[in-house]
mmCIF file as gemmi writes it, N, C-alpha and C atoms, coordinates in Angstrom:
data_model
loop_
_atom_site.group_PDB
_atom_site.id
_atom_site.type_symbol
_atom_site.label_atom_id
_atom_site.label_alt_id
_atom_site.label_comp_id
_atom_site.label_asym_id
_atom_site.label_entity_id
_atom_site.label_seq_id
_atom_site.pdbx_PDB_ins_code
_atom_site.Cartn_x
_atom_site.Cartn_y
_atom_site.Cartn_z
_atom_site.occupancy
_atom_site.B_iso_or_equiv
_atom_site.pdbx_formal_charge
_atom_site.auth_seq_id
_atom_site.auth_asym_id
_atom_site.pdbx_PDB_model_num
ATOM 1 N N . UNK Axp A 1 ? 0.837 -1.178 0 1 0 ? 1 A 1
ATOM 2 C CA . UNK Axp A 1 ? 0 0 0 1 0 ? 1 A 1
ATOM 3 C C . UNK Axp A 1 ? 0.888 1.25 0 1 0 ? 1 A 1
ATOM 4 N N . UNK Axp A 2 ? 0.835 2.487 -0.997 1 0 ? 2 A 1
ATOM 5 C CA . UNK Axp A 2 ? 1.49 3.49 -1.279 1 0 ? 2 A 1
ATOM 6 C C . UNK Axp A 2 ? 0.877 4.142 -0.195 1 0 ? 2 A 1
ATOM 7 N N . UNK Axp A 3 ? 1.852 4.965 0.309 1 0 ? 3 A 1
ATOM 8 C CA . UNK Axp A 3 ? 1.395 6.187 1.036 1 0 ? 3 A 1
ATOM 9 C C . UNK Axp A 3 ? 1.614 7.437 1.205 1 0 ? 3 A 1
ATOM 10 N N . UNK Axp A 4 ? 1.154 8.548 0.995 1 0 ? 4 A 1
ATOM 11 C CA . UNK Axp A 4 ? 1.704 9.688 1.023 1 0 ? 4 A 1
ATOM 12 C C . UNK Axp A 4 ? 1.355 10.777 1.925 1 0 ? 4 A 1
ATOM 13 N N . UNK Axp A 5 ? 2.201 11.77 2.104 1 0 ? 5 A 1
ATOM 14 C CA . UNK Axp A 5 ? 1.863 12.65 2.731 1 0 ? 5 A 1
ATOM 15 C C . UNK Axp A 5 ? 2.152 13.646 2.422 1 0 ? 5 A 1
ATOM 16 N N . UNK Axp A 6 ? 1.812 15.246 3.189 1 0 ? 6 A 1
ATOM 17 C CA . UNK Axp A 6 ? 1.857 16.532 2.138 1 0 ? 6 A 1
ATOM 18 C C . UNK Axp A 6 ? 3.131 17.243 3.18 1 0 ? 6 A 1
ATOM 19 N N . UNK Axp A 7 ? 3.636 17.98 2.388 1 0 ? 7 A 1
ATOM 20 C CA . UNK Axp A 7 ? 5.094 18.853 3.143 1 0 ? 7 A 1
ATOM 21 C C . UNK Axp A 7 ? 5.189 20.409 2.182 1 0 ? 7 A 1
ATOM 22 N N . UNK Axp A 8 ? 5.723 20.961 2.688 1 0 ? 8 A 1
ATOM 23 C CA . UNK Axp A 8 ? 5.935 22.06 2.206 1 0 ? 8 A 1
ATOM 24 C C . UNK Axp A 8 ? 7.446 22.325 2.012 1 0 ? 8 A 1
ATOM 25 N N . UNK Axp A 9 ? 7.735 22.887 0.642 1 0 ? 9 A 1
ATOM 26 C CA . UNK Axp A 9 ? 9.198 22.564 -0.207 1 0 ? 9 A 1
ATOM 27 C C . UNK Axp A 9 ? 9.374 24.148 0.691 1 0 ? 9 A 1
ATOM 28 N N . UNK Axp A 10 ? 10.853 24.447 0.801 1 0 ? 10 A 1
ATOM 29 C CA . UNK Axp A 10 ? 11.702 25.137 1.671 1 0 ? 10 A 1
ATOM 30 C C . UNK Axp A 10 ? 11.233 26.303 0.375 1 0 ? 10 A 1
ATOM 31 N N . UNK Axp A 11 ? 12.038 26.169 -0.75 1 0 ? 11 A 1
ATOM 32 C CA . UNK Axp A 11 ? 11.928 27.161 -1.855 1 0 ? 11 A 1
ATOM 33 C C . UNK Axp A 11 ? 10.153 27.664 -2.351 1 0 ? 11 A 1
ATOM 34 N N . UNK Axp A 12 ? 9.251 26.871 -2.637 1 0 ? 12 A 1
ATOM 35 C CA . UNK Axp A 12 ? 8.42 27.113 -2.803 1 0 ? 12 A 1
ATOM 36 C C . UNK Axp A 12 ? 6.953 27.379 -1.832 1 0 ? 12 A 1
ATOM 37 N N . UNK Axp A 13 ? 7.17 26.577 -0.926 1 0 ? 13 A 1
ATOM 38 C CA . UNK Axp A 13 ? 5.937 26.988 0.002 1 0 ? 13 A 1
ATOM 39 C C . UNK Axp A 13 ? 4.706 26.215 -0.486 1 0 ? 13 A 1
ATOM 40 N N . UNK Axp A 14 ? 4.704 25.877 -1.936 1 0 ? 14 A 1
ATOM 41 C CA . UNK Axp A 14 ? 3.126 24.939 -2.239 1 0 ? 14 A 1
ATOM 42 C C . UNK Axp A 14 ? 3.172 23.538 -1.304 1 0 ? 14 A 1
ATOM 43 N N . UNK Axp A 15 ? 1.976 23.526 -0.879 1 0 ? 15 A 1
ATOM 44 C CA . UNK Axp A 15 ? 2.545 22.028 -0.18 1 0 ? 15 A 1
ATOM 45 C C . UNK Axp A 15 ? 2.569 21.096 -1.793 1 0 ? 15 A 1
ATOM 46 N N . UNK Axp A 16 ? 3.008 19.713 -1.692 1 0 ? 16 A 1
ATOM 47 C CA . UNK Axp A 16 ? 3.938 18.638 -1.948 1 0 ? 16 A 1
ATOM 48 C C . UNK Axp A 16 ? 3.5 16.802 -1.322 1 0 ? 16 A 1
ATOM 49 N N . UNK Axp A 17 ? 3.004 16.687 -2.825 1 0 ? 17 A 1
ATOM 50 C CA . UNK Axp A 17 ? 2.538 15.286 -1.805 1 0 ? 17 A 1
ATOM 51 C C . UNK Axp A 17 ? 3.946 14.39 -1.998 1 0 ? 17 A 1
ATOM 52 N N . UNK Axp A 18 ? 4.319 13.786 -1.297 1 0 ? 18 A 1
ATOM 53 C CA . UNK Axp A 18 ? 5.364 12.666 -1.303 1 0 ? 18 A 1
ATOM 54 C C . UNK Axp A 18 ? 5.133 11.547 -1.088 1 0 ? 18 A 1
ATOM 55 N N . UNK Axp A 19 ? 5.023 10.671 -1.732 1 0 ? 19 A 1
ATOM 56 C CA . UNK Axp A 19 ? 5.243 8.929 -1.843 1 0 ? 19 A 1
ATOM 57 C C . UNK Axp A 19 ? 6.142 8.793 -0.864 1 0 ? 19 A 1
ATOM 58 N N . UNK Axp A 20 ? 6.259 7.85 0.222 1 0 ? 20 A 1
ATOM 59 C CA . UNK Axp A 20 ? 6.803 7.476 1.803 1 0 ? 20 A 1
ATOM 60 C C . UNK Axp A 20 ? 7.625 6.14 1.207 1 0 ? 20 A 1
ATOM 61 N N . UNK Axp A 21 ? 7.418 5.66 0.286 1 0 ? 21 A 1
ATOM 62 C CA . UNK Axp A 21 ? 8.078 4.618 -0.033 1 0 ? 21 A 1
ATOM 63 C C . UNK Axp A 21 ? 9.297 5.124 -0.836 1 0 ? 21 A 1
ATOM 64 N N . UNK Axp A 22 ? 9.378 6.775 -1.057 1 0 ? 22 A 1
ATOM 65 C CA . UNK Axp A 22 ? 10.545 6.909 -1.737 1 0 ? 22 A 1
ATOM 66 C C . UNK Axp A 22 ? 11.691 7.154 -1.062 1 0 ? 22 A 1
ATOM 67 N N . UNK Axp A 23 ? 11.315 7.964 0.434 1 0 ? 23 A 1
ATOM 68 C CA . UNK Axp A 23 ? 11.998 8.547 1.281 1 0 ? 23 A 1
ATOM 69 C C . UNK Axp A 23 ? 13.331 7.483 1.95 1 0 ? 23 A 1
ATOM 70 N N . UNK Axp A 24 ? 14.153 7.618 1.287 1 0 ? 24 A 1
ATOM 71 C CA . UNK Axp A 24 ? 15.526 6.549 2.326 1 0 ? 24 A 1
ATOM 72 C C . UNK Axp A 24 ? 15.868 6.957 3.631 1 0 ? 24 A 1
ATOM 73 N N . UNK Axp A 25 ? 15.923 8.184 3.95 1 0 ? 25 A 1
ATOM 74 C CA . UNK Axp A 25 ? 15.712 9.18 5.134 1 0 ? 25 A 1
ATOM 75 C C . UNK Axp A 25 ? 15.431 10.544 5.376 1 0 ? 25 A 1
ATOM 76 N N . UNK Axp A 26 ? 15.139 10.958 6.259 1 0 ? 26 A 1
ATOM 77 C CA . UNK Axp A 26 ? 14.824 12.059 7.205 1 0 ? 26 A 1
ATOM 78 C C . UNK Axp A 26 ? 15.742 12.608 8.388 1 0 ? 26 A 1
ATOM 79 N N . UNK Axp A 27 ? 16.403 13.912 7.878 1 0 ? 27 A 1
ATOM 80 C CA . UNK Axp A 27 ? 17.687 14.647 9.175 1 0 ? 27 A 1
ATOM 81 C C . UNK Axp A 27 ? 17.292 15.508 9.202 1 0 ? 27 A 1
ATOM 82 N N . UNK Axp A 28 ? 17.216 16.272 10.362 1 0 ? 28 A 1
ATOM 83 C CA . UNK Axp A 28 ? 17.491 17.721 11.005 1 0 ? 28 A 1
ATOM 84 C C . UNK Axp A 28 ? 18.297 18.393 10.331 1 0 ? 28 A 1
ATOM 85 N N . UNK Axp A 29 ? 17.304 19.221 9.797 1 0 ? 29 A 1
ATOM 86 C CA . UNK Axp A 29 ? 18.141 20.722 9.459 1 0 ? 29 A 1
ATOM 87 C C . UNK Axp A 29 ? 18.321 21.94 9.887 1 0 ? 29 A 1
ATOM 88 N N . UNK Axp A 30 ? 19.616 22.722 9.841 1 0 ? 30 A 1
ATOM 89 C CA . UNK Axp A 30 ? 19.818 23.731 10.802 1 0 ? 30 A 1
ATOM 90 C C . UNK Axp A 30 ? 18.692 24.811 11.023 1 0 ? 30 A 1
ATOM 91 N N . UNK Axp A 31 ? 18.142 24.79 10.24 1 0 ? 31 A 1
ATOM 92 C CA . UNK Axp A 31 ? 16.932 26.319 10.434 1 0 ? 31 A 1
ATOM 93 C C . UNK Axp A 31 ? 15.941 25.624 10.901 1 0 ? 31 A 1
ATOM 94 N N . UNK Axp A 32 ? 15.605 24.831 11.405 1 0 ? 32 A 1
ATOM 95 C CA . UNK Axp A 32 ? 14.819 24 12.147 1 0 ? 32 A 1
ATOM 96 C C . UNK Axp A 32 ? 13.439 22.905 11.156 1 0 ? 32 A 1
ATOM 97 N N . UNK Axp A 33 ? 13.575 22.974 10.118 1 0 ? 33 A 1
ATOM 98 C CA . UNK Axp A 33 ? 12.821 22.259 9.351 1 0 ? 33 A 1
ATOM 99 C C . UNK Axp A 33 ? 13.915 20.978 9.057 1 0 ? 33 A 1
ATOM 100 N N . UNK Axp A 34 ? 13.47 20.381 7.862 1 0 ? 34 A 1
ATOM 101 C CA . UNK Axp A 34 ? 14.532 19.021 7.695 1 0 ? 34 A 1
ATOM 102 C C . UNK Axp A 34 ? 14.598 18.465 6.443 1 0 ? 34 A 1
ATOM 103 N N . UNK Axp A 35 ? 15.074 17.634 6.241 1 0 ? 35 A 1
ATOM 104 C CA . UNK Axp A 35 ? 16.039 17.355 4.623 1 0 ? 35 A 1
ATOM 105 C C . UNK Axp A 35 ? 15.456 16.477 4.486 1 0 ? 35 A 1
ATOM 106 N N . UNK Axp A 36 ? 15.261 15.597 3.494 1 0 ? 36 A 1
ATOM 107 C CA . UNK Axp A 36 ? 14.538 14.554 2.664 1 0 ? 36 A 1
ATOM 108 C C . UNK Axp A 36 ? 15.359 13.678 2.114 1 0 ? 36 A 1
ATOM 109 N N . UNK Axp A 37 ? 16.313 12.845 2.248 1 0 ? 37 A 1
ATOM 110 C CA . UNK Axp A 37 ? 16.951 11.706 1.415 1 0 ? 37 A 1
ATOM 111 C C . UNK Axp A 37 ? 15.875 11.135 0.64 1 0 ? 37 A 1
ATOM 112 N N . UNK Axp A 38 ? 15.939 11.074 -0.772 1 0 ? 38 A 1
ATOM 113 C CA . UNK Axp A 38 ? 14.934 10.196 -1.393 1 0 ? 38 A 1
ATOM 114 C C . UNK Axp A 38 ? 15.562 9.058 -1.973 1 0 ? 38 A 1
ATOM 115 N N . UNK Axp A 39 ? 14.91 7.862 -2.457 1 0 ? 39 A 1
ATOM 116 C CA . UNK Axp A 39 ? 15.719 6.817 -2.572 1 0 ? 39 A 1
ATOM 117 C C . UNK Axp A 39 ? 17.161 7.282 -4.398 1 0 ? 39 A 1
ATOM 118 N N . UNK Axp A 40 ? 16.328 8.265 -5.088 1 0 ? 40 A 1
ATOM 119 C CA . UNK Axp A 40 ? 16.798 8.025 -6.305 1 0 ? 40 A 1
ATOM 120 C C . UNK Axp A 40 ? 17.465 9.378 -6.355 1 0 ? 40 A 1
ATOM 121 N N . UNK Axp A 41 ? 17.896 9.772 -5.486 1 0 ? 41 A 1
ATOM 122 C CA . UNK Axp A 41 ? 18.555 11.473 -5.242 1 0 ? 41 A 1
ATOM 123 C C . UNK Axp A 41 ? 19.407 11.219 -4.587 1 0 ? 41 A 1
ATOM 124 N N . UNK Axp A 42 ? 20.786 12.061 -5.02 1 0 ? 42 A 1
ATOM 125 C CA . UNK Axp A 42 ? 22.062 12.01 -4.098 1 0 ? 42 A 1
ATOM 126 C C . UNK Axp A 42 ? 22.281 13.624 -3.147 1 0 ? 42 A 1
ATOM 127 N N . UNK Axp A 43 ? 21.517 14.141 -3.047 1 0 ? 43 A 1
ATOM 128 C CA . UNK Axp A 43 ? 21.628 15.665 -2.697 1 0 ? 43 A 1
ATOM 129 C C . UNK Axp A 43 ? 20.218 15.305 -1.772 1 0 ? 43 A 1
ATOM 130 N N . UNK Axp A 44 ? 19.462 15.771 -0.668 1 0 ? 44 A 1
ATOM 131 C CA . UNK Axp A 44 ? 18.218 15.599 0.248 1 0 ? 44 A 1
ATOM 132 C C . UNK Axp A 44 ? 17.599 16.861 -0.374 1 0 ? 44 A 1
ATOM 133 N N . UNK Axp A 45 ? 16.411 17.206 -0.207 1 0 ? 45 A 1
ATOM 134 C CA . UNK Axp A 45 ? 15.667 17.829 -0.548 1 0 ? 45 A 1
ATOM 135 C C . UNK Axp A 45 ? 15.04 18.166 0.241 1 0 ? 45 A 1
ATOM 136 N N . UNK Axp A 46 ? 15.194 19.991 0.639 1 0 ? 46 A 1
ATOM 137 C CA . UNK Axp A 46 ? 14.803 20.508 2.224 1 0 ? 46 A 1
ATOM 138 C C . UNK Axp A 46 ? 13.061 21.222 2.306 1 0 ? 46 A 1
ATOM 139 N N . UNK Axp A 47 ? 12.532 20.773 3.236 1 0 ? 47 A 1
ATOM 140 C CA . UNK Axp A 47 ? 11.006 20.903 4.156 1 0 ? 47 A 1
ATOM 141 C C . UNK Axp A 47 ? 10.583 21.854 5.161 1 0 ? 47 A 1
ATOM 142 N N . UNK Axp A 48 ? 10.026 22.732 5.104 1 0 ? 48 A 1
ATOM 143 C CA . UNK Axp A 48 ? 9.809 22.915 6.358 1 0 ? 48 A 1
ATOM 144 C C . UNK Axp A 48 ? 9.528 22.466 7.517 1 0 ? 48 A 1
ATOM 145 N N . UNK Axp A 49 ? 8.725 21.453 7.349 1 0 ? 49 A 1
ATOM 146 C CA . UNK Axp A 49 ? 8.457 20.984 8.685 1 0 ? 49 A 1
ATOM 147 C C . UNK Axp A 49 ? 9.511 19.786 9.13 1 0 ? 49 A 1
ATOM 148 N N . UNK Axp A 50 ? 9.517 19.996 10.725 1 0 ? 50 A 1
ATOM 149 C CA . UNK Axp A 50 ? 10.615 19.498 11.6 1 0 ? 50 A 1
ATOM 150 C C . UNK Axp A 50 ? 10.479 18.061 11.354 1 0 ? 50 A 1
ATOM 151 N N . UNK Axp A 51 ? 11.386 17.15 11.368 1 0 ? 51 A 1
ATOM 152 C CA . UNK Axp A 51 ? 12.365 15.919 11.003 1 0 ? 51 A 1
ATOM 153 C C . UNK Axp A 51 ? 10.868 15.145 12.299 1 0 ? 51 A 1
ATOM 154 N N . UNK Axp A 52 ? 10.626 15.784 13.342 1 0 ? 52 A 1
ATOM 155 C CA . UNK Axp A 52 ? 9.629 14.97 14.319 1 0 ? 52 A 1
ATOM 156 C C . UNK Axp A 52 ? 8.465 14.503 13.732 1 0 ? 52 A 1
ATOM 157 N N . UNK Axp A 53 ? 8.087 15.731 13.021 1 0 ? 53 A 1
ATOM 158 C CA . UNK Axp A 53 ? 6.71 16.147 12.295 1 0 ? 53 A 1
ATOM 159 C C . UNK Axp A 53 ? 6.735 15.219 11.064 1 0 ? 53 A 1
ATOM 160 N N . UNK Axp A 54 ? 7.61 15.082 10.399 1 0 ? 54 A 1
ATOM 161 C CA . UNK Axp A 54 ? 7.463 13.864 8.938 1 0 ? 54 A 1
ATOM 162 C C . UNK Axp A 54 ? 7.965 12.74 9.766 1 0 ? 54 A 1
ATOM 163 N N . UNK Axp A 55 ? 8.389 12.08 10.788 1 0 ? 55 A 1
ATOM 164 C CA . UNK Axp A 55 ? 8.474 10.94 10.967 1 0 ? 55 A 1
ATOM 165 C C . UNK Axp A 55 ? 7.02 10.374 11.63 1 0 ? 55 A 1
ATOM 166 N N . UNK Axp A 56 ? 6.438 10.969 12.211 1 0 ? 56 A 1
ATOM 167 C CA . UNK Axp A 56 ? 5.057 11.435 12.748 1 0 ? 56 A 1
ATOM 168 C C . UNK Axp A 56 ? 3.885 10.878 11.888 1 0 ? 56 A 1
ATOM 169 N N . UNK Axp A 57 ? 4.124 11.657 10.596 1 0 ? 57 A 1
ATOM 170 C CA . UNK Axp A 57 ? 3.411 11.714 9.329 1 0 ? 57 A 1
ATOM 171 C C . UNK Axp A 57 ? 3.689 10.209 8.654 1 0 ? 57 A 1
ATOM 172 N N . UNK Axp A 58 ? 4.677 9.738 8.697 1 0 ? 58 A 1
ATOM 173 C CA . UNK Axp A 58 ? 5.043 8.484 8.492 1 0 ? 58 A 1
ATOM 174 C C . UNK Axp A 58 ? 4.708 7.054 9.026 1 0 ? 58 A 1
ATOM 175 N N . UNK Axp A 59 ? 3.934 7.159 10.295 1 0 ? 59 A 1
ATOM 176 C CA . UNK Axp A 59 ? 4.079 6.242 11.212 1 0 ? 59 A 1
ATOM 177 C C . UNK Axp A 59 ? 2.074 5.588 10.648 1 0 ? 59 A 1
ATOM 178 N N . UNK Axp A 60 ? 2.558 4.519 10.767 1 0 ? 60 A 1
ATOM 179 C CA . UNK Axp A 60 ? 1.085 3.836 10.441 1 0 ? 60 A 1
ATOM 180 C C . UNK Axp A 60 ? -0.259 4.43 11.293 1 0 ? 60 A 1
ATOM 181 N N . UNK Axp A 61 ? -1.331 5.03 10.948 1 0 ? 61 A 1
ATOM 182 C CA . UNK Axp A 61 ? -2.55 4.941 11.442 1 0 ? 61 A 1
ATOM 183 C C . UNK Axp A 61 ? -3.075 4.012 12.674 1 0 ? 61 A 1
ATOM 184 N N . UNK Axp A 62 ? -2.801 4.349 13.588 1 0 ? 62 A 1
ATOM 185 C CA . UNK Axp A 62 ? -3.685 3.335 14.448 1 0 ? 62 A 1
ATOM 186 C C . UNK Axp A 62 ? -4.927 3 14.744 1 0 ? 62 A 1
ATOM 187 N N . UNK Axp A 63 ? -5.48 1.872 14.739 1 0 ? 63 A 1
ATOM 188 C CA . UNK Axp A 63 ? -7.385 1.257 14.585 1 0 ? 63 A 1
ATOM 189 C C . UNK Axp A 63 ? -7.651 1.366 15.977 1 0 ? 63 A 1
């Protein structure tokens, strides 16, 4: 099951849906939002919202 969630790109501000199955990781970034490792990118790709907040967003739904 694909899953996604919405983020807001550092440069643009539109939110951003992202596929969770692409993400290889998630780090803290200095201005307090956080970076995006994606599986097929060698450079992370920076978020506003805090590294807590997308792991958060990540975590399965509970029933």
């Amino acid at each position: 099951m694909t899953t996604s969630i919405i983020l807001h790109a550092l440069g643009d501000h539109k939110p951003h849906s992202i596929n969770t199955e692409k993400i290889a990781e998630v780090v803290e970034a200095r201005f307090g939002g956080c970076g995006i490792w994606f599986v097929d990118q060698s450079l992370p790709s920076h978020f506003w919202e805090t590294k807590e907040h997308v792991l958060n967003l990540m975590m399965p739904a509970s029933k």
